[in-house]
Structures are given as structure tokens and as C-alpha cells.
Kinemage of the C-alpha trace (Angstrom):
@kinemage 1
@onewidth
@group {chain A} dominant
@subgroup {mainchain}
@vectorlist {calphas} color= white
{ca unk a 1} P 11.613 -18.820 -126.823
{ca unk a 2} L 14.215 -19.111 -123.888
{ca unk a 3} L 17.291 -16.883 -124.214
{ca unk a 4} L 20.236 -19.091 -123.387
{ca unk a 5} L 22.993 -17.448 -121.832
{ca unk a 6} L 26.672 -17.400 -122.425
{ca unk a 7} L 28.787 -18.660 -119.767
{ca unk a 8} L 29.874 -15.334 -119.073
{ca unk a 9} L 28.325 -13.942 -115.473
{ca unk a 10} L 25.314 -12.435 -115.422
{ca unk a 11} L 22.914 -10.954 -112.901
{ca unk a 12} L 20.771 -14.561 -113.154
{ca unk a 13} L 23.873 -16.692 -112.590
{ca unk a 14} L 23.227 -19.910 -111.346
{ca unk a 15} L 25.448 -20.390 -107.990
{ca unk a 16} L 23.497 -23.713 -106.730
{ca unk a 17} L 20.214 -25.485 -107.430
{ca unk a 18} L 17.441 -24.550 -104.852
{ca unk a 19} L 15.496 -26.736 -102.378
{ca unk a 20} L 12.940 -26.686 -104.339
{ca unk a 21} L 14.172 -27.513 -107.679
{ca unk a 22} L 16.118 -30.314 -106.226
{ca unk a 23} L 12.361 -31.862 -104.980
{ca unk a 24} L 10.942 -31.481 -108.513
{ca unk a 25} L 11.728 -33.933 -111.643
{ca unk a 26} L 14.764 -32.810 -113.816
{ca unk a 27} L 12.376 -32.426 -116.636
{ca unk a 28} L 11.062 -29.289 -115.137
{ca unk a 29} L 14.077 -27.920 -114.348
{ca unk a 30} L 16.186 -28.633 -117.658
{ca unk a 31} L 15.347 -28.902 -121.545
{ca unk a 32} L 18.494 -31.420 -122.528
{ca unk a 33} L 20.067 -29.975 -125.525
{ca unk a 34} L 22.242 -32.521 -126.696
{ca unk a 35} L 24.444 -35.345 -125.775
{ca unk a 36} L 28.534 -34.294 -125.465
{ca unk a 37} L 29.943 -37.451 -124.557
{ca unk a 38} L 31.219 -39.930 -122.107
{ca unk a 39} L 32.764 -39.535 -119.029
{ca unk a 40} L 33.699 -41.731 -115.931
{ca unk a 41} L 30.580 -44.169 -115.256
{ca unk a 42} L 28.260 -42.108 -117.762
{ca unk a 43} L 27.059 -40.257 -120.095
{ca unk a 44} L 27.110 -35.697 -120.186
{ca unk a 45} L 24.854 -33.615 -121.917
{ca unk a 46} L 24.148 -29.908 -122.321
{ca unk a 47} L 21.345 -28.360 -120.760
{ca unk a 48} L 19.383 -25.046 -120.736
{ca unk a 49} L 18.304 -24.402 -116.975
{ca unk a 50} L 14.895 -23.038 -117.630
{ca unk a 51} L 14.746 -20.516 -114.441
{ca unk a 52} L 17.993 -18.773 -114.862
{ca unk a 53} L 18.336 -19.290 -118.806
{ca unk a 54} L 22.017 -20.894 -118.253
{ca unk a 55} L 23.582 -23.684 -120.136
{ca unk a 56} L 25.147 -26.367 -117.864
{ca unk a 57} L 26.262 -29.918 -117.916
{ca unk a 58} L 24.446 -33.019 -116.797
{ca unk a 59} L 26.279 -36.263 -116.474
{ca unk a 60} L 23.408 -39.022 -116.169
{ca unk a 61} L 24.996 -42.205 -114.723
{ca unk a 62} L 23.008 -45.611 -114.380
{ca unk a 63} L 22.687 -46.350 -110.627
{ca unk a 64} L 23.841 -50.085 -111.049
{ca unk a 65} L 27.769 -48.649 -111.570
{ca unk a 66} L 29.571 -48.404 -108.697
{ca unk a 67} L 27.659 -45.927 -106.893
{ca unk a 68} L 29.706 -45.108 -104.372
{ca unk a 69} L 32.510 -44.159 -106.465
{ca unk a 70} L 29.626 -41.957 -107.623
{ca unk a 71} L 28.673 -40.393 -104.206
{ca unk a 72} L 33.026 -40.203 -103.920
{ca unk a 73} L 33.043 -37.923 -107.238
{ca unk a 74} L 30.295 -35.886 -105.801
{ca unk a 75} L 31.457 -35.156 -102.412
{ca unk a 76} L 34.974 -34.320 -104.124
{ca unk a 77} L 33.045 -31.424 -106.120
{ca unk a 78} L 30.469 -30.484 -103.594
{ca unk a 79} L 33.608 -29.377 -101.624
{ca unk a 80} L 35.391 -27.435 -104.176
{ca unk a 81} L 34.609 -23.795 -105.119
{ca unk a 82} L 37.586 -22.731 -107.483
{ca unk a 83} L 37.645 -21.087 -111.027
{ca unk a 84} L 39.783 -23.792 -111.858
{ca unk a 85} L 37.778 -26.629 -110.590
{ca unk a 86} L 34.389 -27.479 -112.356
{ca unk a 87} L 31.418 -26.264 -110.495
{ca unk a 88} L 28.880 -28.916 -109.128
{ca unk a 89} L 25.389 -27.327 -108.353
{ca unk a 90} L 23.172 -30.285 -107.539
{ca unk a 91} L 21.935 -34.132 -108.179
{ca unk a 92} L 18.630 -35.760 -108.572
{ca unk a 93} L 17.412 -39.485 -108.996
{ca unk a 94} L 15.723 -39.954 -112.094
{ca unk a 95} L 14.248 -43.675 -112.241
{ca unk a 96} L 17.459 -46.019 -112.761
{ca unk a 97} L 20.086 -42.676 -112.962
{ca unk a 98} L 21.579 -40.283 -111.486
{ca unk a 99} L 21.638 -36.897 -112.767
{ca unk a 100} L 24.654 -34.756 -111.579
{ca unk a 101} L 24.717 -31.013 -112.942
{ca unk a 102} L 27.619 -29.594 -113.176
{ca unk a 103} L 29.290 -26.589 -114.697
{ca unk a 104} L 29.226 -26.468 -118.549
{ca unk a 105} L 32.632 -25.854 -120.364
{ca unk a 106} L 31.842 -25.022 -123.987
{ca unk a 107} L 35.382 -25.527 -125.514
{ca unk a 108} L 35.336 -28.841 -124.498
{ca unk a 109} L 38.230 -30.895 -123.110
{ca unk a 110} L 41.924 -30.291 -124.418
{ca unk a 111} L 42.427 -34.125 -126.297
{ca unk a 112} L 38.905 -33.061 -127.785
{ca unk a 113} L 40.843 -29.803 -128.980
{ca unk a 114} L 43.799 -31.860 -130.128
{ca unk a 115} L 41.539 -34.289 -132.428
{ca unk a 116} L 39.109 -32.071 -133.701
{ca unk a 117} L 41.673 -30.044 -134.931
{ca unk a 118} L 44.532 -32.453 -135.842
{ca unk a 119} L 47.016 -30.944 -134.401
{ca unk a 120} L 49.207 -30.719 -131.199
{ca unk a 121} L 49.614 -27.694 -129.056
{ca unk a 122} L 52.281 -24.862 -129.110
{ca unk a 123} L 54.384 -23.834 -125.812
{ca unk a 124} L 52.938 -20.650 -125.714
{ca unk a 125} L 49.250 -22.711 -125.635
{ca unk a 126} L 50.206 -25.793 -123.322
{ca unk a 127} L 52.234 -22.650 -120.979
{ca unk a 128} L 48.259 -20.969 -120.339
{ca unk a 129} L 46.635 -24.049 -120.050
{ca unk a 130} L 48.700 -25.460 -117.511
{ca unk a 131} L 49.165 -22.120 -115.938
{ca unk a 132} L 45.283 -22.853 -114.735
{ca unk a 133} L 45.667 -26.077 -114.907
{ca unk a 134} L 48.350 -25.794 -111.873
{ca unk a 135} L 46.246 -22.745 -109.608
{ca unk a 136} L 43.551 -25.990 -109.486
{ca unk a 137} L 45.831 -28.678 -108.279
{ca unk a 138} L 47.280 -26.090 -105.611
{ca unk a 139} L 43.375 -25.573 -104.533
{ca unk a 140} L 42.960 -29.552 -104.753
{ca unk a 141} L 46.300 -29.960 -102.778
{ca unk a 142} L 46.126 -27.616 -100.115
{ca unk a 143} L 43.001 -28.833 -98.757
{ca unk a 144} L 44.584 -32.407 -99.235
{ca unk a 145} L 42.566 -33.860 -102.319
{ca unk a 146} L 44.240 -35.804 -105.314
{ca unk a 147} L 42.641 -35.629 -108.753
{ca unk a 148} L 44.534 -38.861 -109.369
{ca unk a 149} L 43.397 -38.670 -113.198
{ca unk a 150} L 45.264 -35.687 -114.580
{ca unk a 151} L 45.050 -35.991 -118.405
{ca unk a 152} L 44.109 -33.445 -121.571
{ca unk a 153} L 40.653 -35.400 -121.535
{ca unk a 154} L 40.187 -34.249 -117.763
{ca unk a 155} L 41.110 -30.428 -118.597
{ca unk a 156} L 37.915 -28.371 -119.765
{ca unk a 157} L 38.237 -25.255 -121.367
{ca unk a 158} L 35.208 -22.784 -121.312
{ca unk a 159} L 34.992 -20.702 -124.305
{ca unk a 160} L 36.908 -17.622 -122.661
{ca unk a 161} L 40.241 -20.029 -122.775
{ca unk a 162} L 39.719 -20.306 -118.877
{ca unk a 163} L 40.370 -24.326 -118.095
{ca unk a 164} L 39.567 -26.235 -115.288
{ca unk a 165} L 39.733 -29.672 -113.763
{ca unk a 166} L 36.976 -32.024 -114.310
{ca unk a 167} L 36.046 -35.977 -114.140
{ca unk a 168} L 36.531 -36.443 -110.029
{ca unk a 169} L 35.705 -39.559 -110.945
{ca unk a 170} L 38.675 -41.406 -109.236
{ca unk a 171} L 39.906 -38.329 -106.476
{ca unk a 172} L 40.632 -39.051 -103.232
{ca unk a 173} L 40.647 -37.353 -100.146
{ca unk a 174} L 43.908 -37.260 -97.794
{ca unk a 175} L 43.188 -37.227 -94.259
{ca unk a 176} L 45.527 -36.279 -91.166
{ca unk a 177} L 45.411 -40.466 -90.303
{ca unk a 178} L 46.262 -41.418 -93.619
{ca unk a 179} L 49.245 -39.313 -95.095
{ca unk a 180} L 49.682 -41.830 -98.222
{ca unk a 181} L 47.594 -43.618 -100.155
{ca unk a 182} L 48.016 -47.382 -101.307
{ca unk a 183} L 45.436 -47.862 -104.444
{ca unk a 184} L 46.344 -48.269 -107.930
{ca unk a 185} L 43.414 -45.945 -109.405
{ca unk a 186} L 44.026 -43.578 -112.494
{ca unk a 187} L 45.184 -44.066 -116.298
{ca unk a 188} L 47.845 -46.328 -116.866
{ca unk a 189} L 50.146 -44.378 -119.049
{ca unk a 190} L 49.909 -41.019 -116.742
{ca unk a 191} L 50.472 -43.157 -113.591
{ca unk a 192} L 53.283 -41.768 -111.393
{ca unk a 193} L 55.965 -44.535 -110.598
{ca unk a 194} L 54.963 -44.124 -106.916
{ca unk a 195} L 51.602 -44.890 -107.272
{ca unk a 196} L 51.840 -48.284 -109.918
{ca unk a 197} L 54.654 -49.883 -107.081
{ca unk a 198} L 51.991 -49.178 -104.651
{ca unk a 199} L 54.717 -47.752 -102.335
{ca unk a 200} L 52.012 -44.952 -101.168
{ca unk a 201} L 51.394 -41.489 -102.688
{ca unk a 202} L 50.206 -38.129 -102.069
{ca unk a 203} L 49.570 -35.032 -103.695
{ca unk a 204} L 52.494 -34.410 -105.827
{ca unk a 205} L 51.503 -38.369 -108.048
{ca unk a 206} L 49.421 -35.453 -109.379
{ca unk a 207} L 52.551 -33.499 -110.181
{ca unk a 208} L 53.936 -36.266 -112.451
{ca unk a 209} L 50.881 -36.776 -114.223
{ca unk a 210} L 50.638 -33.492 -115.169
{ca unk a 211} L 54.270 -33.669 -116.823
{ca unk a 212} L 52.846 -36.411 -119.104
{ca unk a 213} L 49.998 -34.310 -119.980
{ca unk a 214} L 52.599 -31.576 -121.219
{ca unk a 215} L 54.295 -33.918 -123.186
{ca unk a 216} L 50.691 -35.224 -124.444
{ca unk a 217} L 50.062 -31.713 -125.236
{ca unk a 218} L 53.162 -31.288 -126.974
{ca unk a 219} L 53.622 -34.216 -128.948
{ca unk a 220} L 49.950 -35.583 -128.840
{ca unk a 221} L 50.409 -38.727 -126.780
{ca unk a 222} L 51.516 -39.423 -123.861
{ca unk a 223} L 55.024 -41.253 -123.233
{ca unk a 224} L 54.642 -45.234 -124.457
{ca unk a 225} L 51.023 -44.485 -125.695
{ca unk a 226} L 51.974 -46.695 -128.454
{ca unk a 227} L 52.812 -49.906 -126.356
{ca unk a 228} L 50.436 -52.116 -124.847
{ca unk a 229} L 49.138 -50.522 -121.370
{ca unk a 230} L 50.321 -53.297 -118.952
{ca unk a 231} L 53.789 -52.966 -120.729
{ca unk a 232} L 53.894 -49.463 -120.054
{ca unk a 233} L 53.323 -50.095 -116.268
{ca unk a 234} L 56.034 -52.296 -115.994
{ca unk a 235} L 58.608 -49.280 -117.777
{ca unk a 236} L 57.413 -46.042 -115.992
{ca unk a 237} L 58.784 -47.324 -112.632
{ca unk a 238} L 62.103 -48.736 -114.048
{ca unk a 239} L 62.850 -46.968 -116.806
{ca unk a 240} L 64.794 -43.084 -116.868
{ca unk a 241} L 62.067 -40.409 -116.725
{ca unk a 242} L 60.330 -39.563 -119.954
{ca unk a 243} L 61.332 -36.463 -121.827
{ca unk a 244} L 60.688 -34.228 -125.401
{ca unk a 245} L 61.108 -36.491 -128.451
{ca unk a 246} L 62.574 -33.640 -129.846
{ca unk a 247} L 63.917 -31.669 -127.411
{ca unk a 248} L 65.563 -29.062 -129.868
{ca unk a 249} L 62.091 -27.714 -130.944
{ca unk a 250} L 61.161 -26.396 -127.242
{ca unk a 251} L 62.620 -23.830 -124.808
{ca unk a 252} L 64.770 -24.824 -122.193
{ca unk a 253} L 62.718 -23.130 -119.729
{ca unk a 254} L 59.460 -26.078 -121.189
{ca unk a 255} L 62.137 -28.701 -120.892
{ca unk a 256} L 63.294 -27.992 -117.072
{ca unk a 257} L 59.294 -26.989 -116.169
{ca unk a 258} L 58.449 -30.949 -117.376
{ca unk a 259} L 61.511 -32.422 -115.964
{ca unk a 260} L 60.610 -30.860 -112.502
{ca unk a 261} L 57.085 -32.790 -113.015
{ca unk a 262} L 58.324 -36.055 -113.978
{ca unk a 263} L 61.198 -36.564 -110.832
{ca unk a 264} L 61.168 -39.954 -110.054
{ca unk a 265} L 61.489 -39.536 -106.242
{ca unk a 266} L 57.967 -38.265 -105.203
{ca unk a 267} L 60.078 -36.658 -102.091
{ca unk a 268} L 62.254 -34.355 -104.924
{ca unk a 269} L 59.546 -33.733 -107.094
{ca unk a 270} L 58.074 -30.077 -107.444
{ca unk a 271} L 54.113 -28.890 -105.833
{ca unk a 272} L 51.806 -27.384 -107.879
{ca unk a 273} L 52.692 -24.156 -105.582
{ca unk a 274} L 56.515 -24.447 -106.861
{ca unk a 275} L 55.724 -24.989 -110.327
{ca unk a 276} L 53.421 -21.905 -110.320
{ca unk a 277} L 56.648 -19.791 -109.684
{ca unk a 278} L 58.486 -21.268 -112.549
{ca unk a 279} L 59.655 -19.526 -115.485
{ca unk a 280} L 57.832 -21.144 -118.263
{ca unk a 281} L 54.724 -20.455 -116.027
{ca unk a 282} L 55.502 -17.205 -115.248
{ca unk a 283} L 56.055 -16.440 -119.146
{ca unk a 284} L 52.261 -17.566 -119.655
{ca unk a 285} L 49.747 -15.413 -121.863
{ca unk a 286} L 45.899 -14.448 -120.960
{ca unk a 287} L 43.625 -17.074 -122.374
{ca unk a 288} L 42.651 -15.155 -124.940
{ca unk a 289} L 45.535 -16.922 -127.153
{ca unk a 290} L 43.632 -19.977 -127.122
{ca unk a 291} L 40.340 -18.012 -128.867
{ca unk a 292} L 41.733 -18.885 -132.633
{ca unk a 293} L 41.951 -22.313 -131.259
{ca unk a 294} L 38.668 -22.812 -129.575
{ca unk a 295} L 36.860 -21.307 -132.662
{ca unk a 296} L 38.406 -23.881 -134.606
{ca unk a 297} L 37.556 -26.393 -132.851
{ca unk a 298} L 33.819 -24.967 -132.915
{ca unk a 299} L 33.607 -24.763 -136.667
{ca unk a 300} L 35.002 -28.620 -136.891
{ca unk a 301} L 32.644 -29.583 -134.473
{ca unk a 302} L 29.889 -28.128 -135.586
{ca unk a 303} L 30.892 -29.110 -139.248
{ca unk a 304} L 30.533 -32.473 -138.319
{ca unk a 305} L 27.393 -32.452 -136.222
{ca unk a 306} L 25.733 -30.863 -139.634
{ca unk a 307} L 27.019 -34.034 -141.672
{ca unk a 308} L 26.040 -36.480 -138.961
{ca unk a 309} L 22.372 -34.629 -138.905
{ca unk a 310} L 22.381 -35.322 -142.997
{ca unk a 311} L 23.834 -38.807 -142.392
{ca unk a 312} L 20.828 -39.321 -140.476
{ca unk a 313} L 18.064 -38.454 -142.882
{ca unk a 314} L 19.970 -40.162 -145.270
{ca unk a 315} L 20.213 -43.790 -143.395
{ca unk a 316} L 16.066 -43.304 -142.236
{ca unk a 317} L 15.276 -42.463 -146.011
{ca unk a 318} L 17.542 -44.979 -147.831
{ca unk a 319} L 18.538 -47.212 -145.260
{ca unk a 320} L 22.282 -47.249 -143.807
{ca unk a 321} L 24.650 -47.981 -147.702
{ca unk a 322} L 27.979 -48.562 -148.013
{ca unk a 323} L 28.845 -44.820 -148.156
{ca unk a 324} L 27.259 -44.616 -144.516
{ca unk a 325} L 29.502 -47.364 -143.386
{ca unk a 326} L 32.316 -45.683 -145.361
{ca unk a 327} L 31.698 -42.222 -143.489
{ca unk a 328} L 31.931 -43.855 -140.301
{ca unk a 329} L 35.442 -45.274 -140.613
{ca unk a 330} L 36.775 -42.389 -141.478
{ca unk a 331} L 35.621 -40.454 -138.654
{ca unk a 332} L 36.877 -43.058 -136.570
{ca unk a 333} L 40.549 -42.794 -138.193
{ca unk a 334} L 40.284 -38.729 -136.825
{ca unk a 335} L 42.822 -39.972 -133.845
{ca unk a 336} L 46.027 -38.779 -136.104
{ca unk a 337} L 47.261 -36.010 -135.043
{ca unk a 338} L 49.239 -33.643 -137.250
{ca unk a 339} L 52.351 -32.334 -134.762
{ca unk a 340} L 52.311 -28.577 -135.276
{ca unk a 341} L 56.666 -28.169 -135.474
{ca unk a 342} L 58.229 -30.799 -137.828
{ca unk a 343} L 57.048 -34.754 -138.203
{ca unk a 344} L 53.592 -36.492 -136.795
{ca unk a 345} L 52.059 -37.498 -133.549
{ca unk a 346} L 49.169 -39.900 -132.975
{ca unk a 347} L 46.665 -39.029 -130.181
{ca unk a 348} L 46.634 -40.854 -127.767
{ca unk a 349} L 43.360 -43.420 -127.386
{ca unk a 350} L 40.772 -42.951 -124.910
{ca unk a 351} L 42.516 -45.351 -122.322
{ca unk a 352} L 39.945 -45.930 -119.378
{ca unk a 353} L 40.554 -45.364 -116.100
{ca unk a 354} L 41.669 -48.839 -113.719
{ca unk a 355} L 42.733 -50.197 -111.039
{ca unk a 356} L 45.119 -53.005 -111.098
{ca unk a 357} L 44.855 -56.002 -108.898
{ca unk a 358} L 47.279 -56.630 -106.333
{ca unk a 359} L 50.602 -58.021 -107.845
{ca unk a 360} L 50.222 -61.657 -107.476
{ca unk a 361} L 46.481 -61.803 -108.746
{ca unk a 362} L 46.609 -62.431 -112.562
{ca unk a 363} L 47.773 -58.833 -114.253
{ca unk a 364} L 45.837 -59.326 -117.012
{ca unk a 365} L 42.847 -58.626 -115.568
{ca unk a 366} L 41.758 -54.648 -114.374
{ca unk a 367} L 39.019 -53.930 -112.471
{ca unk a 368} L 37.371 -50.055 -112.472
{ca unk a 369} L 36.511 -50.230 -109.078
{ca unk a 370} L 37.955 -48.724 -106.253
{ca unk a 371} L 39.455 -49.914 -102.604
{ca unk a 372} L 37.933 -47.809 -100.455
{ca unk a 373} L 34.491 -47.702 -99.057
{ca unk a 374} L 32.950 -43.946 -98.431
{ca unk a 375} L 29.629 -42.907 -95.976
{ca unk a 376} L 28.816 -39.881 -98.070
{ca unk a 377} L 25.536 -38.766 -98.618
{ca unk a 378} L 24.504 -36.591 -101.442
């Protein structure tokens, strides 16, 4: 039997995907372990590669989705080499998909964190997250690339606490002949103001983003997660900047960190380089505060995996009763989140990723598709 290996280094660490494994089918390469969710334009599982005994990810995305915002997510990742970015090691066509491998985060992302567990973060938590979180937007920034979907889904944690940015699904490049960008691309409710007026962004739309993920993280939804999305696109640019529900159950230091994020006037707001320098940064703890956490998380998870396994065998013996049905609303009512101070938060839905039409085309409709057209090859 094949040893699989922690994610820890080892002498057989994978660092990219030979020639000749790329020519061969995937089923030689990797035994799929199991399926770990969705993520933009498809669907990730865990893998064991058989050669070097590591575990990795492999998102497998039907080649009749936009495929070159595909080929745009790999070239993003195929350029980075960061701790704090997820590593990308190789793709192969597999009849009607695409198989990407990437880097395998065993924590999962933060949001998963949050709803397995019920219950939003504390500073000291959301301070080493974003700590990380902010060394991989500098990387992304200084070589002029926006992740343009910052959000607790989009932050992986491996199981040393370490997290890093994932789902390049909608980042763009900045190039020297095109200092802002004009597309409406991300998720509604983590939107800079900038980039919903279409006025042109750059790196720091990122910035902001990540201010609403500290008050997701915090309070377990993002500002106006409970309002319609196209309602919330019409308050972020005209309404004050968001802040703490409760801002006398966080440090001042927390308070002026997010308000330096969420500046309404891209020009004022703080870089990920700034913000790394701040106090409430500079006040973070090693990851290892996050193990109790993480091993939660684990036992929920794998809790639940057990009960959908007997679920299973139930429904094939007895066919699917009303306790099946029963079983599954409840697991789908797992969104409430249990705030970890005083009162409740909700978490916030899984709001896809769009792009919104062009302001006098009808604004109910959103289109995932993206403006640009990319010559990449993978």
C-alpha cells in the first residue's frame, strides 16, 4: 500500500510534474481520493500522486466553460511561486476536462472553517491569517497581478495554519499599457467601490476586499450579506464605509487596520506592503494558534463524512425515507454561524463570482464571463 505523505517537505517533494507524466493519462499518475468541492468553473478533488507519494489537489473543469478564463487562471498560477500563493504543478486533457493539479491545502478554506465549526473567528485568529494572507497580495501586487476575488472561501489553510491564496479564477494581470482596469469581475458584496462604478482599478481594489473579509471573519458575513446582491452594489459606492457591528468588542488597533482597508478613495487607501507594517499585523501569532481550530474542523468534517457514508448504505438498502430527506435539510441549515463574543452571525452564502453588464443593459441579468480575451497557452 502507498504511503501518503503529509504536506510537510520531504526529500520526494513534488516541485512540478515531469515531461513525461504530463504525456501519460492522469490515471497513471493519480489515484483520486475523494471529491472536496466546487470551485470557479469546476469541481476539486484530493489526490495521491503515485511517484512521489504526495497528496495534491485536482480541479477537473468541463472544457465547454469558458476556457479561456481557464487558460487566464492557469497562466496567473504558472507564474506565481510564493508560500502564500497556491502552488500549480501541471494540467492535462482528459476527454471533455481539464485536469489542473494544484497544491493541496488540508484545512480547507477559512468560510469552510467558519461553518463547520459554527463559529466566527477571534482577533488574535483573523490577525495570523491575514498576516499571510497580506505577504501574498504584496507577491501578487508587486509583480502587478490582482486576485480580484479576495474572500474567506478563496483563503486555504494547510494543516500547519500556513494560508494562502487560491481560486485565480477571475485575476488579472496589470501591464505597463494598461495601469487600470475597467471590468466588473469578482463577488458582489466584497467589490471595492472603484471597481462596481467602473471608474478603473488596480491593485489596492484588492486592499478593500480584504477589509470585508476581516469583517466576514469577524462577524461571519460580509457587510449587507443579508440584502439582495444587486442592492448591495448600488450601497457600497454611496454609502459611508462599512465598519465593526460592534465595535466595543475589538481592539482599536483591528478597528484602524480595517478602516485603512476599506478607504473609499482607492488613491488614500493602504498596499498590502503598508498594511504589513501595521500594528495589529505586527501583533500577529505563529500559525500554530489556529491548530485547536483546524482539528476541529477535522473532527466535524470527518464526523460528517462517516454519517453521509451510513446515509448511503442506508438509502441503497432501504431506499431514500423521510429521515434521509430530513438529514439533508438540516445539513443544509449548517450556514448559522454562532459569533464567538456576544450575539449571532449568519455566514455568509456562497455568492458566485460575476460580472455585471454595462450600466444601461438590463441589471438584472449577470453574466460569469469575462471582457478580456487572453493568447495563453498551457
Amino acid at each position: 500500500m502507498t504511503e501518503i505523505k503529509t504536506e510537510t517537505s520531504s526529500k520526494n517533494e513534488l516541485k512540478k510534474l515531469s515531461e513525461e507524466s504530463l504525456t501519460r493519462q492522469p490515471e497513471e499518475v493519480f489515484d483520486i481520493i475523494c471529491k472536496l468541492g466546487e470551485g470557479s468553473y469546476g469541481s476539486v478533488y484530493k489526490a495521491l500522486h503515485k511517484e512521489s507519494g504526495q497528496v495534491l489537489a485536482i480541479k477537473q473543469v468541463p472544457v465547454d466553460t469558458d476556457l479561456q478564463e481557464i487558460i487566464k487562471e492557469i497562466s496567473i498560477m504558472q507564474q506565481c511561486d510564493s508560500p502564500y500563493v497556491v502552488k500549480y504543478y501541471g494540467s492535462y486533457f482528459k476527454n471533455t476536462d481539464l485536469w489542473i493539479v494544484m497544491e493541496y491545502c488540508g484545512a480547507g478554506s477559512v468560510s469552510d472553517i467558519m461553518r463547520l465549526r459554527k463559529k466566527t473567528l477571534s482577533e488574535d485568529e483573523i490577525a495570523t491569517i491575514l498576516c499571510d494572507t497580506l505577504k501574498g497580495l504584496e507577491y501578487l501586487h508587486r509583480r502587478r497581478k490582482i486576485h480580484r476575488d479576495i474572500k474567506a472561501g478563496n483563503i486555504l489553510l494547510n494543516t500547519e495554519g500556513h494560508a494562502k491564496l487560491a481560486d485565480f479564477g477571475v485575476a488579472g494581470q496589470l501591464t505597463d499599457t494598461m495601469a487600470k482596469r475597467n471590468t466588473v469581475i469578482g463577488t458582489p458584496f466584497w467589490m471595492a467601490p472603484e471597481v462596481i462604478q467602473e471608474i478603473g482599478y488596480d491593485c489596492v481594489a484588492d486592499i478593500w476586499s480584504l477589509g470585508i473579509t476581516a469583517l466576514e471573519m469577524a462577524e461571519g458575513k460580509p457587510p449587507y450579506g443579508d440584502i439582495h446582491p444587486m442592492r448591495a452594489i448600488f450601497m457600497i459606492p454611496t454609502k459611508p464605509p462599512p465598519s465593526f457591528r460592534e465595535p466595543d468588542q475589538w481592539s482599536s488597533e483591528f478597528i484602524d487596520f480595517v478602516s485603512q482597508c476599506l478607504i473609499k478613495n482607492p488613491d488614500e487607501r493602504a498596499t498590502a506592503e503598508f498594511l504589513l507594517n501595521h500594528e495589529f499585523i505586527g501583533n500577529a501569532k505563529h500559525p500554530t494558534i489556529l491548530s485547536t481550530m483546524i482539528a476541529e474542523a477535522r473532527e466535524i468534517r470527518e464526523s460528517q463524512a462517516f454519517r453521509n457514508a451510513q446515509q448511503s448504505n442506508n438509502a441503497k438498502t432501504f431506499g431514500a425515507g423521510e429521515g434521509y430527506d430530513e438529514e439533508t435539510m438540516k445539513q443544509r441549515s449548517d450556514g448559522t454561524l454562532v459569533a464567538r463574543r456576544t450575539g449571532s452571525a449568519e455566514l455568509a452564502a456562497d455568492l458566485g463570482t460575476m460580472v455585471i453588464n454595462e450600466p444601461d443593459a438590463d441589471l438584472a441579468t449577470m453574466k460569469r464571463t469575462c471582457n478580456e480575451h487572453c493568447s495563453i497557452e498551457i
